[in-house]
C-alpha positions as CSV (number, residue, x, y, z in Angstrom):
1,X,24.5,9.4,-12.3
2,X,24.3,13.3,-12.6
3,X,26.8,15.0,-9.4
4,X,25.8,18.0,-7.3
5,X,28.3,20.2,-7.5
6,X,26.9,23.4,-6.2
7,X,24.4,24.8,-4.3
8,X,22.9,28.6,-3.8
9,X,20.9,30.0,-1.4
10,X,19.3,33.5,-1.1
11,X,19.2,34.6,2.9
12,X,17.3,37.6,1.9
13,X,20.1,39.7,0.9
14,X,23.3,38.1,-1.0
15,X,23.2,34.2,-3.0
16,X,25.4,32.0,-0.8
17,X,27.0,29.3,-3.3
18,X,28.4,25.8,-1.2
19,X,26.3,26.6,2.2
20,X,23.3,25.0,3.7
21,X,19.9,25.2,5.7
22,X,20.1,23.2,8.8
23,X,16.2,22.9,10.4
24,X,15.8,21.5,13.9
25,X,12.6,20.5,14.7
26,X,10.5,18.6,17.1
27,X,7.7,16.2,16.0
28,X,4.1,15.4,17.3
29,X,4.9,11.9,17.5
30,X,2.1,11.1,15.0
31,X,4.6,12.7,12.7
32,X,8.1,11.8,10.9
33,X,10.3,13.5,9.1
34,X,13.3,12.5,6.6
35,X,16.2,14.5,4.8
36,X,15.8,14.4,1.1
37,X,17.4,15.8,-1.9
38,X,14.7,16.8,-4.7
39,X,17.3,17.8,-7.1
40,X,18.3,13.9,-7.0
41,X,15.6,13.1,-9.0
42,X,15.3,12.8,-12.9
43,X,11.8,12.1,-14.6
44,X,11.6,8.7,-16.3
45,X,8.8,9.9,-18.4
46,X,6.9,7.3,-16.6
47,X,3.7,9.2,-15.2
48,X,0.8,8.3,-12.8
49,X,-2.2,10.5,-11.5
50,X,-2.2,10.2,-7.9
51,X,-5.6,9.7,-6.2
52,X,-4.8,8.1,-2.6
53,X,-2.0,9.2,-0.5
54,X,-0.7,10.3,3.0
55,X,0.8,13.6,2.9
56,X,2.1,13.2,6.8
57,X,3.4,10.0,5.8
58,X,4.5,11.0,2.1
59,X,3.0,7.2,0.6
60,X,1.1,6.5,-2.4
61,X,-1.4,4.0,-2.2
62,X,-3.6,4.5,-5.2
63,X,-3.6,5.8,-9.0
64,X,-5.8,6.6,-11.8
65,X,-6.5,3.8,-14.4
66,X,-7.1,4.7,-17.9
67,X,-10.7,5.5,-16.8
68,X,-9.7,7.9,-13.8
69,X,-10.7,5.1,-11.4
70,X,-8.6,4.2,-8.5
71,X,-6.2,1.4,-8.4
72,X,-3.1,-0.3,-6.2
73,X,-0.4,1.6,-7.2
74,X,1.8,-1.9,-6.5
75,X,-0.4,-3.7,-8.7
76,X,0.2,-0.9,-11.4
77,X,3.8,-1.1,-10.2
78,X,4.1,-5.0,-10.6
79,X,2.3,-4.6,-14.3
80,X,4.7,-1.9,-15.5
81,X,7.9,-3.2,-14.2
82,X,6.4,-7.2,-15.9
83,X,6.7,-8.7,-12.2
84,X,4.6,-10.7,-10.3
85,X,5.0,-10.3,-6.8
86,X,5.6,-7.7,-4.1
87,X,9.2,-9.1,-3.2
88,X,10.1,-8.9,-7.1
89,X,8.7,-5.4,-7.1
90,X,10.5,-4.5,-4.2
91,X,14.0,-5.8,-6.2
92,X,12.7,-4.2,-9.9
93,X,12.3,-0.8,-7.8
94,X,16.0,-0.7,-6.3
95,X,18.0,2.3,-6.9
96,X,14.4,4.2,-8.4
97,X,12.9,7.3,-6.3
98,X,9.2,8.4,-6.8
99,X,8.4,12.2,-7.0
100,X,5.5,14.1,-6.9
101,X,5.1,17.1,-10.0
102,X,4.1,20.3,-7.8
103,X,4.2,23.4,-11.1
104,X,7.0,22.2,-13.3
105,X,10.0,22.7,-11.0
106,X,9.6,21.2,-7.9
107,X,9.8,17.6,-6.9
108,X,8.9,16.0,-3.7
109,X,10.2,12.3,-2.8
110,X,7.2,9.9,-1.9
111,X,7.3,6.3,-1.0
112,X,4.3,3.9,-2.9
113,X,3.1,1.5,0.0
114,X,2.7,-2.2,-1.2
């Protein structure tokens, strides 16, 4: 496992290194938030084309098959990972992230929903 050991931020006129952004915020309660490093993640070369999600949530709940149609990302999940059930699934996936691909630098932390 890869340590953070710095960070930099730009406020517009000089790079801060070792500081940080604090945002306080108050949701619709439709809406949650949670605090997530993106830098965290490394690729596992493992891809998937996204086709049903919930951005406000930040879930996956479908992917392309080889034919671009869309299927249960757990059931893709389960096939990949050579288990059978969601409670096996849920154990295979323990101490994995998923990310989302936004350009090539920027990854944002979803969750798939099973």
């Amino acid at each position: 496992m890869r340590s953070i050991s710095h960070t930099y931020i730009y406020n517009g006129k000089q790079v801060l290194e070792n500081h940080a952004v604090v945002l306080v915020v108050r949701l619709a309660d439709d809406y949650r938030y949670s605090i997530f490093k993106s830098q965290a993640a490394e690729p596992t070369g493992d891809k998937w084309t996204i086709i049903g999600s919930d951005a406000t949530l930040r879930t996956v709940e479908t992917v392309a098959d080889a034919e671009g149609h869309p299927v249960p990302f757990a059931d893709v999940l389960m096939e990949h990972l050579h288990v059978s059930d969601v409670n096996a699934l849920s154990d295979a996936l323990a101490g994995y992230t998923f990310a989302s691909h936004v350009g090539k630098a920027v990854l944002h932390p979803l969750a798939a929903t099973f």
